[in-house]
VOPAGU-2260 file (C-alpha; in pm, 1 decimal, decimal comma):
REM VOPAGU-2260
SITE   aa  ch    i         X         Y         Z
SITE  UNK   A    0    -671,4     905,1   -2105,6
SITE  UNK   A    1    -462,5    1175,2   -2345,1
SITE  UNK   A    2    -102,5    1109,8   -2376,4
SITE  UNK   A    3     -29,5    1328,7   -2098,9
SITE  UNK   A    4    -182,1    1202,7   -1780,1
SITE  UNK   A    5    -268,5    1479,8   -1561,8
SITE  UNK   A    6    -200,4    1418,9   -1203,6
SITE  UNK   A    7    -358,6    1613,4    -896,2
SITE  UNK   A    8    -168,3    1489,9    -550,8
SITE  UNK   A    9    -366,4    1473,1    -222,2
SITE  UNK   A   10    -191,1    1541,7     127,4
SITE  UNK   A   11      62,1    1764,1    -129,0
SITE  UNK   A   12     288,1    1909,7     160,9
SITE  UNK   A   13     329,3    1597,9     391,0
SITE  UNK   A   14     679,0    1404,4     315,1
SITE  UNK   A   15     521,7    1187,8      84,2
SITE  UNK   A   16     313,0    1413,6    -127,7
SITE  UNK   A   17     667,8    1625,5    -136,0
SITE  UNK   A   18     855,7    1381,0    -334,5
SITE  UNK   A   19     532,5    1230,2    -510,2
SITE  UNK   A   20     458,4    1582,8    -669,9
SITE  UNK   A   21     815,7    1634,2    -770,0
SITE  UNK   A   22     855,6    1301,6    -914,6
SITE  UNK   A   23     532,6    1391,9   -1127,3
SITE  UNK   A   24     691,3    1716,4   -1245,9
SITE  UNK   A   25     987,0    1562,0   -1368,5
SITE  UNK   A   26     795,6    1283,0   -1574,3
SITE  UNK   A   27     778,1    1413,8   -1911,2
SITE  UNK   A   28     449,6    1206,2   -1976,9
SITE  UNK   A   29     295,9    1319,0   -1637,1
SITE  UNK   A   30     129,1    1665,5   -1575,4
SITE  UNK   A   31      67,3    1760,2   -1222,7
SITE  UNK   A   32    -268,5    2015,4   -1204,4
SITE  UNK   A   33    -325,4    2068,2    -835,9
SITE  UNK   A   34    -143,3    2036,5    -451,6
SITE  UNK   A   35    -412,0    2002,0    -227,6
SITE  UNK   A   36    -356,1    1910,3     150,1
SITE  UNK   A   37    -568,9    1965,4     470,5
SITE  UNK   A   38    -768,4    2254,2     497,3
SITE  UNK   A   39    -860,8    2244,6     113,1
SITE  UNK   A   40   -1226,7    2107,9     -23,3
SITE  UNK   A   41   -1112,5    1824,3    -193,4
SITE  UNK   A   42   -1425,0    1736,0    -428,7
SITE  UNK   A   43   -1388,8    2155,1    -551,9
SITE  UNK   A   44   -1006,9    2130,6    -561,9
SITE  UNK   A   45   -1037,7    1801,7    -790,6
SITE  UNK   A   46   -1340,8    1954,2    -958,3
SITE  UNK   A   47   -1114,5    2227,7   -1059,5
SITE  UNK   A   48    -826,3    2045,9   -1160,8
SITE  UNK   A   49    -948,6    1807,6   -1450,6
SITE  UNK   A   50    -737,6    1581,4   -1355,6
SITE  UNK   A   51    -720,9    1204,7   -1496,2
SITE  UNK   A   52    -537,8    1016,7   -1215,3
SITE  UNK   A   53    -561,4    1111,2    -836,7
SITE  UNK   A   54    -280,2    1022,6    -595,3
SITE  UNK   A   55    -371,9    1014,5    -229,4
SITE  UNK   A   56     -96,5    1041,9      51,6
SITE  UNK   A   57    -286,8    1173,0     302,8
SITE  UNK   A   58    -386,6    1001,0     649,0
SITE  UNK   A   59    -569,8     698,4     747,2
SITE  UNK   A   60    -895,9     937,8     897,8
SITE  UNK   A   61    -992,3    1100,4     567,4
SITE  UNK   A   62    -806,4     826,9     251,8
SITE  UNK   A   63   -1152,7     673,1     195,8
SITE  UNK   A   64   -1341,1    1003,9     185,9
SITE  UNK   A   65   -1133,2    1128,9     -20,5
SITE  UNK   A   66   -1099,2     840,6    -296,6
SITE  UNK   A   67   -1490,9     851,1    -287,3
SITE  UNK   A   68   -1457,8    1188,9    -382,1
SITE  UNK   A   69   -1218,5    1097,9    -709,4
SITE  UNK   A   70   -1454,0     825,7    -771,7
SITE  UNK   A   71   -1794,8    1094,7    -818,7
SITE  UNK   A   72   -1517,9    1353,0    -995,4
SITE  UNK   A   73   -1469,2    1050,5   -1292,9
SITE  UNK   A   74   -1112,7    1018,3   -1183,5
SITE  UNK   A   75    -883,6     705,3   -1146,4
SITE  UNK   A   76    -704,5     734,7    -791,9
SITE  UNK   A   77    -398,1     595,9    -637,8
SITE  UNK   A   78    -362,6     549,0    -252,5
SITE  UNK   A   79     -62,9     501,7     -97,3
SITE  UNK   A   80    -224,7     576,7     263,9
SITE  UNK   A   81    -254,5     303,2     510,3
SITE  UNK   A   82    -538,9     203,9     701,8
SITE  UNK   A   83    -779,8      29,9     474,3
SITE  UNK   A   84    -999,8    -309,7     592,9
SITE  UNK   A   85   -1175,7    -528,4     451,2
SITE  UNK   A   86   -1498,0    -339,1     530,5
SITE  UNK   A   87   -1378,5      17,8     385,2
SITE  UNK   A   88   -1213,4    -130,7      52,7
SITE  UNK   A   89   -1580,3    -331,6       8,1
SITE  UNK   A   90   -1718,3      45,4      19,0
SITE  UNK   A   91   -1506,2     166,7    -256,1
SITE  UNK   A   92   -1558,2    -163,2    -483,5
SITE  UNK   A   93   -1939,9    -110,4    -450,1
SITE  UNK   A   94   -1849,2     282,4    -545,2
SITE  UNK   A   95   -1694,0     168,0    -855,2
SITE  UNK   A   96   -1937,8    -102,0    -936,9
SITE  UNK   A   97   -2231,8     178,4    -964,5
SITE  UNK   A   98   -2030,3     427,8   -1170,9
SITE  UNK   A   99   -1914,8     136,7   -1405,2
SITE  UNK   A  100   -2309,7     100,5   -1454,3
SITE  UNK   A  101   -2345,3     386,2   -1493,6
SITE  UNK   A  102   -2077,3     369,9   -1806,9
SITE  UNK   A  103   -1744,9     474,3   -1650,9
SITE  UNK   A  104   -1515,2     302,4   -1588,4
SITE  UNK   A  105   -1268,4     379,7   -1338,9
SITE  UNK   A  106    -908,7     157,2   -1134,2
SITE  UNK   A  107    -833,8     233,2    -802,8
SITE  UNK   A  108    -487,7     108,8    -725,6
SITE  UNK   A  109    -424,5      67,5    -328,0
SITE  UNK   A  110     -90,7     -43,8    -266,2
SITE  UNK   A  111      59,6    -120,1     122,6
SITE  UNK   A  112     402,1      33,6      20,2
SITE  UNK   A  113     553,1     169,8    -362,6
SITE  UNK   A  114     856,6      26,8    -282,0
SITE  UNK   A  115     982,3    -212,8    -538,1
SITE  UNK   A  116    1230,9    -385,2    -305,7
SITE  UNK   A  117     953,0    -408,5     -54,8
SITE  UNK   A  118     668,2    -581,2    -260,7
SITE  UNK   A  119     986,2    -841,0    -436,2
SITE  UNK   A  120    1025,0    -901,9     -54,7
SITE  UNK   A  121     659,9   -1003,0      29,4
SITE  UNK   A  122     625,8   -1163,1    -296,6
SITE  UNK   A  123     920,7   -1358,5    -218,6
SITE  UNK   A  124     802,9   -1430,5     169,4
SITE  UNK   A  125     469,0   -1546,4      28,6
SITE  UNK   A  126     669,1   -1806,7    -233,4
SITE  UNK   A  127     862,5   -1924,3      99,7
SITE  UNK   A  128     597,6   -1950,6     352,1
SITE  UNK   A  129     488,1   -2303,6     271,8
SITE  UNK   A  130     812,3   -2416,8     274,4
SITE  UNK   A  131     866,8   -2334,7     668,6
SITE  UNK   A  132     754,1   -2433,9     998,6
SITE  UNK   A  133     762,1   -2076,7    1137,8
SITE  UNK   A  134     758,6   -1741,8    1024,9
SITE  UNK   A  135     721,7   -1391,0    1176,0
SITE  UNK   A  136     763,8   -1024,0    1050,1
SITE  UNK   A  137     943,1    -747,4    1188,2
SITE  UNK   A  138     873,9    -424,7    1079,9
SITE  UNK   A  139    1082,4    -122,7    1146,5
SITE  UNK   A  140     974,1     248,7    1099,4
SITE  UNK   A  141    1064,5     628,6    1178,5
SITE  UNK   A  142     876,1     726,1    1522,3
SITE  UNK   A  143     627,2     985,8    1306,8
SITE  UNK   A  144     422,6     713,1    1143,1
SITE  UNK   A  145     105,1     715,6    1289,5
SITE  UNK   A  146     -52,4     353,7    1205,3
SITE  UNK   A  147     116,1      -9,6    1363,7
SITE  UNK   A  148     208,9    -218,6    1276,4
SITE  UNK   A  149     222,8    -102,6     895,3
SITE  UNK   A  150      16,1    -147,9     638,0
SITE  UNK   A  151     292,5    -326,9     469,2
SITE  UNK   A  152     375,9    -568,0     706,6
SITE  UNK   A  153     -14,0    -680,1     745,3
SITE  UNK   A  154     -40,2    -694,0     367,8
SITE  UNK   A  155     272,1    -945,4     421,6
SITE  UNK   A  156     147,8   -1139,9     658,6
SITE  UNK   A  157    -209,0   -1174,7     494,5
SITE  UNK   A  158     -35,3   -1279,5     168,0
SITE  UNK   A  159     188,9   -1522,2     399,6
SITE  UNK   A  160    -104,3   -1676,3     553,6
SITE  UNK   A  161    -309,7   -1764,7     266,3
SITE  UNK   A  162     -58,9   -1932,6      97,7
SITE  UNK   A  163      34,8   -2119,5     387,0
SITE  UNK   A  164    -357,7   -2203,8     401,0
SITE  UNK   A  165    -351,3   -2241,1      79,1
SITE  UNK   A  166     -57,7   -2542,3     107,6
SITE  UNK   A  167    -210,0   -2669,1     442,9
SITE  UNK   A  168      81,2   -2602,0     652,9
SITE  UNK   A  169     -23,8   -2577,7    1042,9
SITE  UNK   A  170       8,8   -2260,5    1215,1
SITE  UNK   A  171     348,6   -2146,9    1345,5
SITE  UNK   A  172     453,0   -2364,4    1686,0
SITE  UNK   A  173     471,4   -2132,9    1960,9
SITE  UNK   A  174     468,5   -2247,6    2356,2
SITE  UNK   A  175     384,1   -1927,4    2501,7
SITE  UNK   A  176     185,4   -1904,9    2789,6
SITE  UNK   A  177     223,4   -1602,0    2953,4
SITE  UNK   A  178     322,6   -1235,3    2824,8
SITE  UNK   A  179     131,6   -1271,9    2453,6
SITE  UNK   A  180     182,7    -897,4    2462,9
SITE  UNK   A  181     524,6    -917,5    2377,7
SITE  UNK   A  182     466,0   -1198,4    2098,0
SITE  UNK   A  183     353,9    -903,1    1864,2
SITE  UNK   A  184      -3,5    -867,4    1671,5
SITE  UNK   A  185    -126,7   -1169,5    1540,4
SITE  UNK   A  186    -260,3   -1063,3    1129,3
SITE  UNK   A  187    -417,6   -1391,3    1035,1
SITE  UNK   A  188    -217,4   -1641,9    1207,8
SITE  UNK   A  189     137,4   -1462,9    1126,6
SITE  UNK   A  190     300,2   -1316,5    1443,3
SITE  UNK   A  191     414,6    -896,1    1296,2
SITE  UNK   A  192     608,0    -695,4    1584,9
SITE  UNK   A  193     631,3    -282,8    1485,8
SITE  UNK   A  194     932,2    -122,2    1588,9
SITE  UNK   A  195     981,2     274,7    1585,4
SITE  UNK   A  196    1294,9     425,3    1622,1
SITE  UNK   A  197    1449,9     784,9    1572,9
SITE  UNK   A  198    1704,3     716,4    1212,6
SITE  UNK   A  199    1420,8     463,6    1057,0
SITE  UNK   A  200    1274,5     539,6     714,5
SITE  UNK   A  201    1061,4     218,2     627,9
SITE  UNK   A  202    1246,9    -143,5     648,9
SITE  UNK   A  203    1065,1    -515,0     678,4
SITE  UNK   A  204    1210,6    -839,8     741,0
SITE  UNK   A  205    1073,7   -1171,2     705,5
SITE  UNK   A  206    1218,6   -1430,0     941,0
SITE  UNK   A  207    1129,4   -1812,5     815,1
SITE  UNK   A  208    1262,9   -2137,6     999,2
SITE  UNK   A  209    1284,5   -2520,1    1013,8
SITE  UNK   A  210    1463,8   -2739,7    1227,8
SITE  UNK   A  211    1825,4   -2643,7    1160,5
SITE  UNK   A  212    1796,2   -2377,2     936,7
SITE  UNK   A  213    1653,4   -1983,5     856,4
SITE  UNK   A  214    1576,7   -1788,7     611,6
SITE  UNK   A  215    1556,2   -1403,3     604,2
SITE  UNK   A  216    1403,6   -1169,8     371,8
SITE  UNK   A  217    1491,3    -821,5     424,5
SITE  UNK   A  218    1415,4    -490,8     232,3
SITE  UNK   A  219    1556,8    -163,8     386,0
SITE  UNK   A  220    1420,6     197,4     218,1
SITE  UNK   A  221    1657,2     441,9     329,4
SITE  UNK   A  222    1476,4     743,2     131,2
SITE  UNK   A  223    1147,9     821,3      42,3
SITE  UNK   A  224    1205,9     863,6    -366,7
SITE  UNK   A  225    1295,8     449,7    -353,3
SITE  UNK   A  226     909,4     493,5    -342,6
SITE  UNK   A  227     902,0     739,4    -655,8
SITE  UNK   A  228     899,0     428,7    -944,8
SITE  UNK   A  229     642,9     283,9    -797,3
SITE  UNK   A  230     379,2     535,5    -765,9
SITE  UNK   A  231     484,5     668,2   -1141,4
SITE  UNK   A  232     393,8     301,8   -1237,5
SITE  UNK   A  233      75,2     301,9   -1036,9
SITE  UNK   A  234       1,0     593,4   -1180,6
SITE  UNK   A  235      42,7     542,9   -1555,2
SITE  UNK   A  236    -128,7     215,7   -1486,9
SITE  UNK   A  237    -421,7     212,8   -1308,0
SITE  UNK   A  238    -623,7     354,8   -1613,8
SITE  UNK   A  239    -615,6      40,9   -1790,7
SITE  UNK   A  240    -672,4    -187,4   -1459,0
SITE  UNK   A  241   -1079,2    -149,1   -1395,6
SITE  UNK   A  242   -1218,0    -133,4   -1017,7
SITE  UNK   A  243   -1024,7    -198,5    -720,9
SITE  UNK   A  244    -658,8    -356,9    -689,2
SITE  UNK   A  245    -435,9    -413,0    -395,9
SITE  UNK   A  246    -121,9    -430,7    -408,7
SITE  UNK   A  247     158,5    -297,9    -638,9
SITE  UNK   A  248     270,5    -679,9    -737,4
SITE  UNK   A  249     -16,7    -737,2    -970,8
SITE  UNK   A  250      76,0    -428,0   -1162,8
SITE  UNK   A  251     425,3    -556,0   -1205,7
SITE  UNK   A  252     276,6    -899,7   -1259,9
SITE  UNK   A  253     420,5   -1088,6    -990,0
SITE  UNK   A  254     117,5   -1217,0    -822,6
């Protein structure tokens, strides 16, 4: 990529796509060459645009489609949408695999939340998880998000679980036998409860314990440019990071 990366931001107008589009106008290595939101044609839009790096904050319905799209316009993307599985990111890994054959080679950098507090915190949960008998995540968030629980707080409790699995530590005791609905979703063994309330921006905590003691992790984001670093990073990074990655911690190396 030139010197200047030029940026075009998907779901432009939402609150996300607000602050990400400023944030890449005030970037002085950053050059933002198209808003496009629903209603637009995407694959004409980016067509248009030339851009070199494609940042997606749209919604969970159209986020694959859409970094398909990037993929056949030769661009890198960055998603900061929610609602990927295992089956969906598989799709776009096999996407990238043909166009690397095909001689380009292009990153796509999917990350559960910018946030740098917020991926120290699960980076930080998943260093602690083997060290506890229990652990659970709460996850707190304004009453407009559409997805629960997030995507952050299953990326945290995947994370959690695996290297829990990893040390062989048994699953989290738990005697309950009636009223599992209020026990939360269970994401790979790790018990995640969603709670939306009118005042919330985005906020996680991580509650470990042992006999006689706890531990809590807690990250709080109180407004959405805490997210702006992040996505600049993502963005001036994912050139140089082939194929598929998840999760903004093995950009900043903390995997």
């Amino acid at each position: 990529m030139t010197s200047t990366i030029k940026v075009a931001v998907l779901g432009a107008a939402g609150r996300m796509g607000t602050n990400v589009c400023a944030a890449v106008e005030g970037a002085a290595d950053l050059e933002l060459v198209a808003r496009l939101d629903a209603g637009d044609d995407i694959a004409a839009g980016l067509a248009a645009s030339g851009a070199d790096v494609v940042v997606d904050f749209t919604v969970p319905s159209v986020t694959e489609a859409n970094v398909h799209a990037a993929i056949d316009a030769g661009m890198h993307v960055v998603v900061g949408t929610t609602g990927w599985d295992d089956d969906s990111r598989g799709r776009v890994t096999d996407h990238l695999a043909r166009r690397a054959a095909e001689g380009v080679a292009l990153g796509v950098l999917i990350a559960p939340n910018f946030g740098l507090s917020a991926v120290l915190a699960m980076t930080f949960a998943a260093k602690a998880a083997r060290y506890f008998e229990s652990v659970e995540v709460v996850e707190l968030h304004h009453p407009d998000k559409v997805d629960a629980p997030s995507g952050t707080a299953r990326h945290t409790a995947r994370a959690i679980a695996a290297a829990r699995a990893e040390a062989g530590v048994a699953p989290s005791p738990d005697a309950t036998e009636d009223g599992w609905e209020a026990r939360g979703m269970d994401v790979d063994g790790v018990r995640v409860h969603a709670v939306r309330l009118r005042g919330l921006v985005a906020h996680e905590e991580i509650l470990l314990g042992n006999v006689g003691e706890q531990l809590s992790i807690r990250q709080d984001s109180f407004d959405r440019m805490s997210f702006m670093p992040g996505v600049l990073l993502g963005v001036r990074e994912v050139g140089g990071r082939p194929g598929l990655t998840v999760g903004l911690e093995h950009v900043l190396d903390l995997s």
